[in-house]
C-alpha positions, 0 to 999 in steps of 0.5 A: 758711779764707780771709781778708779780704785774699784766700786767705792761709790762717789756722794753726790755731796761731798767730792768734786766728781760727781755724775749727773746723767740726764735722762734727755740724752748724755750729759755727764759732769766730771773732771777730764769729761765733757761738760755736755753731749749734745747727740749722746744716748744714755738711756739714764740708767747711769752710764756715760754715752760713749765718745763719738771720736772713738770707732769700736772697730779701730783695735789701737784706741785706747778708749774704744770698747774693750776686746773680747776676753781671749780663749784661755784653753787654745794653746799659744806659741806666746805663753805673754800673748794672752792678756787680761783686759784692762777695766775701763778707768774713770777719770780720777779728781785733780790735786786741787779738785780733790783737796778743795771741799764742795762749796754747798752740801746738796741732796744725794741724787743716788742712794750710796752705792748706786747710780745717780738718780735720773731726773723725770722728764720735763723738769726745767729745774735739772735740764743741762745748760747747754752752749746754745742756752748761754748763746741765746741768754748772752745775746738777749742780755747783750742786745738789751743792755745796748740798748738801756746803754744807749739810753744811758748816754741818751739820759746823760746827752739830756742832762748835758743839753738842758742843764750843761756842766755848770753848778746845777748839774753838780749839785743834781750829780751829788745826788745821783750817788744815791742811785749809783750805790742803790743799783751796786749794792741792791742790783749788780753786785750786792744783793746778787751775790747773796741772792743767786747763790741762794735760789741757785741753791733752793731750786736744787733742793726743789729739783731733788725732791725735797719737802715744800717748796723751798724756792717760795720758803726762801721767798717767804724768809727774805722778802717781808725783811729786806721790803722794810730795810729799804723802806727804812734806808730811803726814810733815813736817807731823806732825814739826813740828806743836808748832812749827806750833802756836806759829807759829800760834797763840801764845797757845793756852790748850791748845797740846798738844790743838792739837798732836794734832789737827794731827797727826791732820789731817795725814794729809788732805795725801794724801787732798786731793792725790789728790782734787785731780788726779781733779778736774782730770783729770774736769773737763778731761774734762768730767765734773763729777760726781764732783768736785762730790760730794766735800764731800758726802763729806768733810763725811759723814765728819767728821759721822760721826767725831763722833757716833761718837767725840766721847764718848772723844776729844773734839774729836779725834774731829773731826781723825780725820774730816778724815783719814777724809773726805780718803780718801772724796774719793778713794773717790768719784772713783776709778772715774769717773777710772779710766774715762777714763784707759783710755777707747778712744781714737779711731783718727785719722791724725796731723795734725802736730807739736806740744811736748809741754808736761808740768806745769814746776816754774816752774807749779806754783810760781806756782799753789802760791805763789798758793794760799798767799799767798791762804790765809795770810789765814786765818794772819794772821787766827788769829794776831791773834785768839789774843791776844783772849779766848777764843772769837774765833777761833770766832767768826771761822770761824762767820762766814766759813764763813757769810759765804762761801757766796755767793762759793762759789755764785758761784764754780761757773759757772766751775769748769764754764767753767774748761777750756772757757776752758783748751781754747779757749787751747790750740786758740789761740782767744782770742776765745772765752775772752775772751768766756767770761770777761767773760760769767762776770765779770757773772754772778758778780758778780751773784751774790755781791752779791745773797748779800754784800746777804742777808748783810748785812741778815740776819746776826743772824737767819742765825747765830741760825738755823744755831748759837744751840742748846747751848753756843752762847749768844746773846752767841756770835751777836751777836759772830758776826753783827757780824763776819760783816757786816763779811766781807760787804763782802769778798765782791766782792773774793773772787769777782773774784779767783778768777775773774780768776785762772783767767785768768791760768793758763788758758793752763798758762804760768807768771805771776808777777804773780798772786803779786805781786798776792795778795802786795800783798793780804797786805801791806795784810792784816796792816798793817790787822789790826795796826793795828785789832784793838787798838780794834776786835777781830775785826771790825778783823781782818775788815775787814782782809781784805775791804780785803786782798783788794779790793787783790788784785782791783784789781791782777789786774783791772789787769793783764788783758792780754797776759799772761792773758786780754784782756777789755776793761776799761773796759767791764768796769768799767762793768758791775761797777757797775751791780750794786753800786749795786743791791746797796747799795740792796738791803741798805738796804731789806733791813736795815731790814724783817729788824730790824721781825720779831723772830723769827729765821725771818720776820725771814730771810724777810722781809729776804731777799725784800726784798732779792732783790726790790730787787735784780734790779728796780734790776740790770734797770734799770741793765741789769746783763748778769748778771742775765737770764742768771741769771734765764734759767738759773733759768727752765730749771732749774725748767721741767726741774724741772716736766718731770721732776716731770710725767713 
């Protein structure tokens, strides 16, 4: 593709500016050029479909097809009326593109000099990610993550109806960490930043031509070693489990029933490393279906353990269904990842060399370190809570598993754009990912703040609703709501983490100042806790964590720059605060109108529609960028709702 300057050829591997027509239609990468052109018509020879804004006819457009050249031997009154014709400028990389190096070395797609290759028709693996396919893909993963949300709430309703928020449940809670770590180390945030980047990465090297099949290579690499490395961490996590106990919670009034549901729990290691890699392995392959389903699953399975053996073990019956629902993660995901391993590749002619880079030791170290400095909040908070009374660490769950729901409803879009932003890098396309991440920093952001606003003023009537039934009593609602108030204020740090995270291990290298950065978080965490659970008790803890996690926020939104994805912070900033204030207000007007109802349900009503009101009118007034694509998004999602329901 020729440059600015002339007809120096730009490498598909080593410059941000690289093109990619698709032999389907017009789709063109660069920066300054639109990421996809649904109605174009390259032919896929190399050259961009010209810009429908533009009328040929109109002799002032800058970007219209250039004049006919002039008739240099007619005579002129004007010897400065005749004009060369300017060549048509290619849009040159920014300062930042053209300084920051591609993340990942990726295969030519032209010989030097040449046009980009054309990709065969009906290959999947080089098809364009369209705005519809993120639609669609966000709304199934949306629609499915409500419902293992739901089901969530459901387990926890259980938990709270048959066993209450006494010293049983503490002590089931002590080792329900197992799992909670298993599922951020093994399914959301460990093993996924390692894993997507490296399929993203293999189906590339796939789609280009290159030797075998480097997807089941990958598989073949990966899978036998990490199937026996959680075999041996769920064996080891049974033989130390009393000292697990007493590491973690030393003053259980119970410690021996803790023990028992630690070693029950255990076996879920398994279970979540295996659901885990069929995650990343079918969202690299763009397939969010099964992976969206599995808490539908895990959660079914501990629901149904319950019911079925809460009479004779008690609330071991719910450790035996942590076991049972790691087994159905992977039952569901079995078959769709089975197809895509052995899926027929497309026969194409090799384009090139290319590393062949596997999952390092140095990777999977940063992710895991990262995904552990992150969960052992969750330690710092157990271990200060178990010196208070009785029902403290019940308290802190209910609220942070309620408190929660709005950063893990906003976390979704980028679970879905997480191996669009890990493709584009391995292609060597930074303008693309770095577009994509700002655009998923401002609909998230607005996401979270408008549910950490409804958490907030609502607290009370939300606890009330979901748990104030059986052993559950209103003094358990009233500590619980207190607390969960104070998570709330977390909630922006949660969602700024995660998602400026994924940018720093899109690009499968190792990077060590996430940890560092997550470290500092956990530093602040245990200082602050320390210091304020003796006056203020669980709320001192859950305050502790919301200023822990900021810290870790701040420092990644620092540190973005060569060694991650290049957004532009200062506007990124300005962007952040625009919903904020809108937030704050949000929560004031909604507080106020949620405490004039007195019954749980109008009261929830009110304040929540109070505040999604107060909201998205300030955030479009401030012009918050998230907001309308969000408002876009739920538009389309109910026009598809009204066509179905109408077909």
């Amino acid at each position: 593709m020729p440059s600015g300057r002339g007809a120096e050829p730009v490498e598909a591997s080593g410059g941000p500016l690289e093109a990619t027509v698709s032999g389907r239609g017009g789709w063109l990468v660069g920066p300054g050029v639109s990421e996809e052109f649904p109605n174009g018509g390259g032919s896929g020879g190399g050259e961009a479909p010209a810009d429908p804004r533009v009328s040929p006819a109109h002799p002032r457009s800058r970007t219209s097809a250039a004049p006919p050249a002039p008739d240099v031997s007619a005579p002129s009154r004007h010897p400065r009326a005749v004009r060369t014709p300017r060549p048509s400028r290619t849009p040159r990389p920014s300062r930042t593109a053209r300084r920051v190096p591609a993340a990942a070395p990726a295969l030519p797609s032209a010989r030097p000099g040449g046009p980009p290759a054309t990709p065969p028709e009906g290959n999947p693996d080089l098809a364009p990610v369209s705005r519809g396919f993120l639609a669609k893909a966000t709304l199934v993963t949306a629609v499915l993550s409500v419902a293992g949300a739901v089901l969530g709430l459901a387990r926890d309703q259980a938990l709270a109806r048959l066993f209450g928020a006494g010293s049983e449940t503490d002590a089931f809670l002590v080792a329900w960490t197992i799992p909670e770590f298993a599922s951020t180390l093994l399914i959301e945030d460990g093993l996924a930043f390692a894993l997507v980047p490296a399929f993203s990465l293999a189906l590339a090297r796939r789609a280009q031509g290159a030797p075998g099949d480097p997807v089941r290579s990958l598989v073949a690499a990966t899978l036998p070693r990490l199937s026996l490395a959680f075999v041996a961490v769920s064996a080891l996590i049974v033989g130390t489990a009393p000292y697990l106990v007493e590491a973690l919670a030393p003053g259980l009034p119970d410690p021996a029933l803790a023990v028992d549901c630690t070693r029950l729990a255990a076996v879920c290691v398994l279970g979540f490393g295996l659901a885990g890699y069929c995650s990343a392995a079918l969202r690299a392959h763009r397939r969010f279906l099964a992976p969206a389903a599995i808490y539908v699953a895990y959660n079914t399975g501990i629901i149904t353990a319950m019911f079925v053996l809460g009479g004779q073990w008690g609330v071991r019956s719910a450790a035996i269904g942590v076991a049972i629902g790691g087994g159905l993660m992977v039952l569901v995901q079995l078959p769709s990842f089975v197809r895509q391993l052995f899926r027929k590749q497309v026969a194409q002619p090799e384009s090139g060399t290319s590393s062949d880079r596997a999952v390092t030791a140095a990777l999977v170290a940063t992710v895991l370190l990262f995904a552990l400095c992150r969960q052992s909040q969750t330690l710092i908070e157990r271990y200060l809570a178990s010196t208070l009374d009785a029902g403290a660490i019940s308290h802190l769950n209910y609220a942070q598993k309620v408190a929660q729901i709005p950063m893990t409803l906003s976390m979704m879009l980028c679970t879905v754009t997480f191996p669009v932003v890990a493709r584009a890098l391995a292609d060597g396309d930074i303008e693309r990912a770095r577009t994509r991440v700002e655009r998923d920093l401002a609909l998230a952001t607005c996401m979270v703040l408008l549910g950490a606003a409804t958490v907030i003023a609502c607290a009370p009537q939300i606890i009330e609703l979901l748990f104030q039934r059986g052993a559950f009593t209103a003094r358990d609602t009233a500590a619980t709501a207190d607390v969960m108030r104070v998570y709330a204020l977390g909630l922006l740090g949660q969602t700024l983490t995660g998602v400026l995270v994924r940018s720093y291990f899109s690009a499968a290298r190792p990077s060590w100042y996430p940890v560092a950065a997550m470290t500092a978080g956990i530093v602040a965490t245990s200082w602050i806790g320390a210091w304020t659970v003796g006056p203020w008790g669980v709320c001192g803890i859950a305050a502790a964590n919301a200023v822990g996690i900021t810290v870790t926020a701040v420092l990644l939104l620092a540190g973005m720059g060569p060694r991650s994805v290049p957004i532009r912070k200062q506007g990124a900033l300005r962007e952040l605060s625009r919903p904020v204030r809108a937030a704050v207000v949000a929560t004031i007007a909604g507080t106020f109108v949620a405490e004039q109802v007195p019954a749980a349900v109008p009261g929830l009503a009110a304040g929540g529609a109070t505040v999604a009101a107060v909201f998205v009118l300030l955030a479009r007034a401030l012009d918050a960028q998230g907001v309308v694509p969000a408002l876009r998004s739920l538009r389309s999602v109910t026009r598809r709702l009204t066509h179905g329901r109408c077909r």
